[in-house]
Each structure stands twice: as structure tokens, then as C-alpha cells.
C-alpha positions in Angstrom: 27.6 -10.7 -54.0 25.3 -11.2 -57.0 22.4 -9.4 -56.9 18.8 -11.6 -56.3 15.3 -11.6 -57.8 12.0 -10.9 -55.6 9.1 -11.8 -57.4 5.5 -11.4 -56.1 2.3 -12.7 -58.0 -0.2 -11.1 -56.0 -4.3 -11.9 -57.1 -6.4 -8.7 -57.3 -9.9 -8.3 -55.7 -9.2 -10.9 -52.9 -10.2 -9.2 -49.9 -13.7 -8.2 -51.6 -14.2 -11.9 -53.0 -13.3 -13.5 -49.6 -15.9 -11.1 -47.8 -18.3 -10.9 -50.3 -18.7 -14.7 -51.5 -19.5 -18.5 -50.1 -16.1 -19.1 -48.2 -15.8 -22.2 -48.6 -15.8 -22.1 -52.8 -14.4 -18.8 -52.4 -11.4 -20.1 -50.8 -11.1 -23.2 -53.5 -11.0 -20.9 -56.4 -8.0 -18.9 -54.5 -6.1 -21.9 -53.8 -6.6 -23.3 -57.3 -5.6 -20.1 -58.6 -2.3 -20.0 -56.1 -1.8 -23.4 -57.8 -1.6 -22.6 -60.9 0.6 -19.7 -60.3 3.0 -21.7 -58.5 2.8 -24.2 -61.9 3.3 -21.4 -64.1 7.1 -21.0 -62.7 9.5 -21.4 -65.9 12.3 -19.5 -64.3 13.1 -22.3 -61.4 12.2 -19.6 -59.0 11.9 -20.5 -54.8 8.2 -20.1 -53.4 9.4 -18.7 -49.7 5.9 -18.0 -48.8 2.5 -18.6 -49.3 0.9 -14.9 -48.6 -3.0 -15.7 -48.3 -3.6 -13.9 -51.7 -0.1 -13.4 -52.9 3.1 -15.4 -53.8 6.7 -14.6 -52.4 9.0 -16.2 -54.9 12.9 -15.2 -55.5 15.9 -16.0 -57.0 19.2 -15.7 -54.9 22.1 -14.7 -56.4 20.7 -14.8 -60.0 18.4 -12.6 -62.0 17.1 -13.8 -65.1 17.4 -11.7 -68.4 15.0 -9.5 -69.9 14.1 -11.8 -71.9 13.6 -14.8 -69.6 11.6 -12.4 -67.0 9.5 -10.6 -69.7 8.2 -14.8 -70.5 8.2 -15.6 -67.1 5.6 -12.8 -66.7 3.6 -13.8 -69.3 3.3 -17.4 -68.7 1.9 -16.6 -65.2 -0.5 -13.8 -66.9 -1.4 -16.8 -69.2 -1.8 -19.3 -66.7 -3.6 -17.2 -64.5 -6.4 -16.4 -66.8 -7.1 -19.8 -68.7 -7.8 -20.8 -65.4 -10.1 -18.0 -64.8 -11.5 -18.7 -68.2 -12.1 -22.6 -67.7 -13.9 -21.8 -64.1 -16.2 -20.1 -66.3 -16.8 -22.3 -69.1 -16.8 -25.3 -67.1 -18.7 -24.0 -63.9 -21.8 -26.0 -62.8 -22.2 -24.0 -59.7 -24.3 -20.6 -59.4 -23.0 -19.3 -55.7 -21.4 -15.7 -55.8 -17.6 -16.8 -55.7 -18.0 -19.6 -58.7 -20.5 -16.6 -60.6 -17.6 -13.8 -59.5 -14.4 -15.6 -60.1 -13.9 -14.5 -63.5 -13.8 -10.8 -62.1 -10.3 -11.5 -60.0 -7.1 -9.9 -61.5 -3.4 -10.2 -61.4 -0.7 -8.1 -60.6 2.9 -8.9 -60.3 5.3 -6.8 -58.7 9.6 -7.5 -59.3 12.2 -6.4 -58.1 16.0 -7.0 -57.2 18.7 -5.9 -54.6 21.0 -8.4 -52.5 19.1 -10.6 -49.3 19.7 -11.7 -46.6 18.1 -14.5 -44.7 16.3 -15.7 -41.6 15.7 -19.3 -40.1 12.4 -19.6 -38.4 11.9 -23.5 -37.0 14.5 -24.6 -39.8 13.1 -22.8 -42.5 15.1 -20.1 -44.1 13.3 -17.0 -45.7 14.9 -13.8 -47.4 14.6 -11.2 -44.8 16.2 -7.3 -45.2 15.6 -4.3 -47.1 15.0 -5.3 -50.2 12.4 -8.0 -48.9 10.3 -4.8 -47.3 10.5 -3.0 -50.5 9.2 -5.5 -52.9 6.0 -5.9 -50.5 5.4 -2.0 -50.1 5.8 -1.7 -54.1 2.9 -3.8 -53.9 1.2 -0.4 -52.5 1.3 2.2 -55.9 -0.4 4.6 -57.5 -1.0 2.4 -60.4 -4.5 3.0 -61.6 -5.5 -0.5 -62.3 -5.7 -4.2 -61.0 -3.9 -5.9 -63.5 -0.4 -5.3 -64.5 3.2 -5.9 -63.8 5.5 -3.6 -62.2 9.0 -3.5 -62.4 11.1 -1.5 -60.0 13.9 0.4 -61.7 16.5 -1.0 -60.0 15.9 -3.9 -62.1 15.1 -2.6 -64.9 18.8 -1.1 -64.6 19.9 -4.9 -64.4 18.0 -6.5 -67.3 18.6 -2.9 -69.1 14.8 -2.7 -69.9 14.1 0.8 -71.3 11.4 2.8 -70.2 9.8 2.8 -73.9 9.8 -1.0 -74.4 7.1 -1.5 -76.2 5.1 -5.0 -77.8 1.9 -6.3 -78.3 1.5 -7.5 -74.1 3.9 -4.9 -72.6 3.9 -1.2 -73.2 5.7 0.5 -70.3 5.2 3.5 -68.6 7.4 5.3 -65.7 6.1 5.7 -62.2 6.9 6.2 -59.0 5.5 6.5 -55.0 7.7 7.1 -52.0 7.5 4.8 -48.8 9.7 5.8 -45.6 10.6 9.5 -46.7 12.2 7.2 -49.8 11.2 7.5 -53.4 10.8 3.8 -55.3 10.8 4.4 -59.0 9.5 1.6 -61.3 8.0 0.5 -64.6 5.0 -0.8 -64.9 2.7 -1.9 -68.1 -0.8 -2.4 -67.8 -2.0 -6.1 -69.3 -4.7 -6.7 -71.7 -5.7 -9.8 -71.3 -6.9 -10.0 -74.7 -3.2 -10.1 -75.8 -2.9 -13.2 -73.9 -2.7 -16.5 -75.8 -5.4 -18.2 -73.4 -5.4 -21.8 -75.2 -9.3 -22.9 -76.5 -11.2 -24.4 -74.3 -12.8 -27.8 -75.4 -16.6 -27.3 -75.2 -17.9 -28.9 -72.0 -19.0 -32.4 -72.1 -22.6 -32.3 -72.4 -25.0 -35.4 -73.2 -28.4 -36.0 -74.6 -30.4 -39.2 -74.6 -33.2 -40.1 -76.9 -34.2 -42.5 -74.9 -36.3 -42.0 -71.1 -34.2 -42.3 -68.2 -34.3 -46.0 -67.3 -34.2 -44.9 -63.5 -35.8 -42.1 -62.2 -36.6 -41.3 -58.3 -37.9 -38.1 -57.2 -37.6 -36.3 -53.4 -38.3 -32.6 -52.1 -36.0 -31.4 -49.5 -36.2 -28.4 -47.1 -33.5 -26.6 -48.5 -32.2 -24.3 -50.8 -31.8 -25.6 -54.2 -28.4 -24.2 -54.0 -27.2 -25.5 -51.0 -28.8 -28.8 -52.2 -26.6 -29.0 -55.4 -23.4 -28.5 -53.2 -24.7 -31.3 -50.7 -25.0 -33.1 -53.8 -22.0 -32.1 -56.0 -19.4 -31.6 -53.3 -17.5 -34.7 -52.7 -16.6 -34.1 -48.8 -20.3 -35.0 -48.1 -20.5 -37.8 -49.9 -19.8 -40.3 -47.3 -23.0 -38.9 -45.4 -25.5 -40.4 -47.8 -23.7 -42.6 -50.1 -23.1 -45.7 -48.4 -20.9 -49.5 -49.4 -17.8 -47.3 -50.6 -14.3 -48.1 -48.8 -13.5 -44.0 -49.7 -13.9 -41.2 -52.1 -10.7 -40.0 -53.4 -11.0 -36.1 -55.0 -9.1 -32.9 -55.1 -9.9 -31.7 -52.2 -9.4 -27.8 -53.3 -11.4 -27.9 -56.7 -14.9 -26.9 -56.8 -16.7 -29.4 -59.2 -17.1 -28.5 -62.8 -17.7 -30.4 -65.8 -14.6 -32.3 -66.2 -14.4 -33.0 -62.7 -12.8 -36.4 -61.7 -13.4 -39.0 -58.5 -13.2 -42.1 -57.9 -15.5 -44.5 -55.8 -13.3 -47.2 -54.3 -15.4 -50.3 -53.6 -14.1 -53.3 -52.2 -10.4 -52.4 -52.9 -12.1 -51.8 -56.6 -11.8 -48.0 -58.2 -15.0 -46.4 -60.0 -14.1 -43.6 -61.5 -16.2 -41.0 -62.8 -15.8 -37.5 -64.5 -18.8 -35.1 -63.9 -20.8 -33.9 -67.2 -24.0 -32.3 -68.0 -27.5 -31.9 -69.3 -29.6 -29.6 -71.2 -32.2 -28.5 -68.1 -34.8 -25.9 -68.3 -34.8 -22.5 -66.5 -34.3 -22.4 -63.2 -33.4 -25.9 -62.9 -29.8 -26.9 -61.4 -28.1 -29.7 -62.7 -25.5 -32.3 -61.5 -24.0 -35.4 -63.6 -21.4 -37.8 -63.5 -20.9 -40.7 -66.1 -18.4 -43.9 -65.7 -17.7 -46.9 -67.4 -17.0 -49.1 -64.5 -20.0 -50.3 -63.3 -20.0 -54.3 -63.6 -22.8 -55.1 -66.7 -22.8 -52.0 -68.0 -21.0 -49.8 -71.1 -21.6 -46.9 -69.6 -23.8 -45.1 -66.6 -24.8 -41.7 -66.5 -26.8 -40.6 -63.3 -28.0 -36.7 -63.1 -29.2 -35.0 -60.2 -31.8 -32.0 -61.5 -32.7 -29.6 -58.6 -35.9 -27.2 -58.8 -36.7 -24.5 -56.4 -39.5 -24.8 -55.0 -39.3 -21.8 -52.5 -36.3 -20.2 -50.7 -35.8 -23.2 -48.0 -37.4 -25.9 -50.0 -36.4 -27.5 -53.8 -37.1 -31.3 -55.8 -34.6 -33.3 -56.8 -34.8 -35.7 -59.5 -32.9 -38.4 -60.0 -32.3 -39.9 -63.8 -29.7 -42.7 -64.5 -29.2 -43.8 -67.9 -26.9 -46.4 -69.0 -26.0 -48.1 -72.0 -25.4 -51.9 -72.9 -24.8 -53.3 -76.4 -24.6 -57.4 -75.9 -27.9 -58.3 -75.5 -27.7 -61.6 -73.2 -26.1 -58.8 -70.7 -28.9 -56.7 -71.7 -31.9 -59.1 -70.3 -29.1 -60.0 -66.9 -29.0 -55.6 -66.6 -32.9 -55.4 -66.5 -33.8 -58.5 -64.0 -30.8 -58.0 -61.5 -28.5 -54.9 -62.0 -32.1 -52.5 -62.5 -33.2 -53.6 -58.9 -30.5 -53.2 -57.5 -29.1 -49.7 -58.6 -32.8 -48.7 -58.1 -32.7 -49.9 -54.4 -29.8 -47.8 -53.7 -30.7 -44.6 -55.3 -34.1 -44.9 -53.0 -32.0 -45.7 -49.7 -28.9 -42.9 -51.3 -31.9 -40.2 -51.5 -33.6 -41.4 -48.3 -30.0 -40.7 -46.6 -29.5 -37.6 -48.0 -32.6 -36.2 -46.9 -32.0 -36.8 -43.6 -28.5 -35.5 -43.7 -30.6 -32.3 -44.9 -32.3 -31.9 -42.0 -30.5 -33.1 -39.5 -27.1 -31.3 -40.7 -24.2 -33.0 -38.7 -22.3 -30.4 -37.2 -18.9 -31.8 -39.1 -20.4 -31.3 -42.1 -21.5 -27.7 -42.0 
């Protein structure tokens, strides 16, 4: 029997970011991250199972060359931290687990042997030995969070000498024993400076010289923070945004600049990507721009949060918009202006009651 693959991804720091940040953003970035992992997969690997923080993936019958595993180890290294790097760039949020994110590491732990399998309610998983070993490898005496470890059973197979050596891998001989048995391995700590993290666009942020041409102003009894997730987080939309059929979102993304949704109205989709604003100190900002509204070029609304104490913050609503025909000009300020400022007023009004009355499904 041909020998298999077990590969294991497994994200660093988990348990501390899990206990020590918002849960529910915490848990977001980990799933995004899992996502992304499972994307990165060049080698047509098998996910078996989702490990809270860790990926089980293998190969039967089949391990890929040095070559090909080497790559496959860098494109999830890669993946792993342009991710990181765009959560960080692109973040709109200030909680502990959007502030913390970049800090979580990768390690990835591979090894080989031959598997057998169990079926659990029709699902078959590699079960044996070799299955036990890959996991307990993930318990070294490697003294770091971020690197890759090979066990030296396969680096036998791939022949990869234990003085391979280039610009992201530089390997180094270990060992730890588990059971009364001694696991050798290579391992190479990553840089992730080496990486080639593709540039990030800068994030989409808009100035007006113009005043707002709708602005509406409320205080809340609430955090300013919690207030911009109230505001920002799609889920509780439907609480104080009313006349739309649905909101469709990714449901496991915190918002960032770049963000998409869509607004379906009357069978009709809105869509809007969320953007910025310049803001002064203190001040948290949420904005999302479309060019669907009916009348209109474009609309930009921002939501601009001020504390005010620790239970108690402003909100100011601006919406500007654009419109270049001028007949459609004159039919914007006598019907659509009304209108849109109507429902910001009732849309703020409804929010601030969600705010205080905070419906149990929502919390």
C-alpha cells in the first residue's frame, strides 16, 4: 500500500484570542482565516476535519514531491498572512479581536505513514497510528508559533535533507518522544517577511467638498463601540432598517472597508460596498456608498459615532450623493430629499429603541 499524506494547518494563539477577545468577531476572524486555508489548497488535498483552530487534511495513497509540498506550504503561509494583513489594513472596527488579529500565527505540521479509515454516520475519516502521531507532533519543543514541521519519516519520502536551505525554509533537526516513542522531525521556522504577501490597494476613502446634504443627529445610551457594531453588523439590520424584503451578507466576515451587501427591495438588489471618512480623534466611523438608488449617481451615507461617556455616545448621520443631469437634480431635491430624510429619522428613531430595549435574539 502506498504510503499517505497527513497535513495539519493549525492557527497559533487561538485559545488566548478566543478567551481574551469579543467572541463573536473573534470567532469571524477564525473562520475567515479557516477559509482561507482551506482556499490555499493547491495539492487537491481532502479536508477530513474541521478542528476548531486546526485543519485535518490528507492525501491517501499519494504524497506529493518535495517540491510540490515545500509550495503547498508556502501558498498556505502566504494566504494565511495576506489575510491577516488585509484585516488590518482594511479594519473599521476597534474591539480586542479585530485590534489583536494580526498577532495570530501559523504552524503546519506533515507527516506520512499508511491509514486506515473509520465511517461515523456515513462519513469516512483516516483513523490509526499515524493519524495519532500527526496530532501529538502538534505538541513539540519547537520554540516558536510559526513554522512548519516535517516529520522525518517524510522527509525520508520526499528525500528532504536536513540542511535544505532557501530564502523561506532553513531546516533544523528536532525531536520529542510521545508514548515511551521518539518522533524525529524537521522543522524551519517562517519569516513572514520572506513571504510574497501581494499589495494591498489602499482602502477606499472619500472626501466631499461639499456639506452633507442630509444630516440627522441622535445620542444613545451605549457604548460607542457597541453602537458601531449595532450599526456596522449586518445581522441587526433588520431591527431598525425597515421596507427591505432581506439583507444578503457573508455572514462570517466582520465588516471592513471593502465590505459588500446587498439591500433587496421589492424583488430589486441595492448593493453597496462599505468605505470611509477622514474623522477626528476619538470619533468611530461607518460608511457605505451605492449607485442604485433610483435618481441618483451615487449615495454615500456615513454613520460617525462620538463617545460621550462609557454607556452613552452621538451618532451623526451624513448622506451625500451625487447627480449630474440637472432636470433630475431639481426632481432629487423636491421628492427624493424628503423622502430619504424621512427614513433616516424613523431608521435612527428605530435604532434607538432597539438600543435600549435589546431583543434578546439579538444579543
Amino acid at each position: 500500500m502506498a504510503k499517505s499524506l497527513l497535513f495539519i494547518p493549525d492557527i497559533s494563539g487561538y485559545t488566548k484570542f478566543i478567551q481574551t477577545t469579543e467572541i463573536e468577531h473573534s470567532q469571524h476572524v477564525i473562520s475567515e482565516l479557516l477559509e482561507v486555508l482551506i482556499n490555499a489548497n493547491t495539492q487537491e488535498l481532502k479536508l477530513a476535519e474541521i478542528e476548531g483552530d486546526a485543519l485535518f487534511f490528507y492525501k491517501e495513497n499519494d504524497v506529493p514531491s518535495q517540491e510540490n509540498l515545500l509550495a503547498q506550504i508556502e501558498t498556505m503561509f502566504t494566504a494565511f498572512y495576506s489575510h491577516l494583513q488585509r484585516l488590518e489594513k482594511y479594519r473599521i472596527c476597534p474591539c480586542n479581536a479585530c485590534a489583536t488579529a494580526p498577532n495570530l500565527q501559523l504552524k503546519i505540521i506533515a507527516h506520512t505513514g499508511d491509514l486506515s479509515h473509520i465511517e461515523v454516520h456515513g462519513t469516512r475519516k483516516p483513523f490509526g497510528e499515524k493519524v495519532i502521531e500527526a496530532h501529538r507532533l502538534l505538541k513539540n519543543s519547537v520554540e516558536s508559533d510559526n513554522y512548519t514541521l516535517i516529520s522525518r519519516s517524510l522527509a525520508l519520502e520526499i528525500q528532504l535533507s536536513p540542511y535544505y536551505s532557501s530564502k523561506l525554509f532553513r531546516f533544523r533537526q528536532g525531536s520529542d518522544n510521545y508514548d515511551d516513542k521518539d518522533l524525529e522531525y524537521l522543522y524551519a521556522l517562517i519569516d513572514r517577511e520572506q513571504l510574497s504577501l501581494p499589495p494591498l490597494d489602499e482602502p477606499l476613502k472619500t472626501s466631499f467638498e461639499n456639506a452633507p446634504n442630509i444630516t440627522s443627529t441622535r445620542t444613545f445610551p451605549i457604548a460607542a463601540e457597541r453602537l458601531l457594531e449595532y450599526v456596522s453588523n449586518y445581522t441587526y439590520r433588520p431591527y431598525w432598517v425597515k421596507g427591505v424584503d432581506r439583507f444578503e451578507f457573508n455572514e462570517n466576515e466582520v465588516t471592513r472597508v471593502g465590505t459588500k451587501h446587498t439591500c433587496v427591495i421589492d424583488g430589486k438588489d441595492l448593493n453597496f460596498s462599505t468605505v470611509t471618512i477622514d474623522t477626528k480623534d476619538g470619533e468611530l466611523v461607518y460608511g457605505e456608498v451605492t449607485s442604485d438608488i433610483p435618481f441618483l449617481d451615487e449615495l454615500n451615507q456615513f454613520f460617525i459615532i462620538t463617545p460621550i461617556s462609557e454607556t452613552e455616545s452621538e451618532l451623526r448621520s451624513e448622506i451625500y450623493w451625487n447627480v449630474n443631469a440637472p432636470l433630475k437634480r431639481i426632481f432629487v431635491n423636491l421628492f427624493v430629499k424628503p423622502t430619504l430624510k424621512k427614513n433616516t429619522e424613523e431608521a435612527l428613531d428605530r435604532l434607538h429603541k432597539f438600543t435600549v430595549e435589546k431583543p434578546v435574539e439579538a444579543t
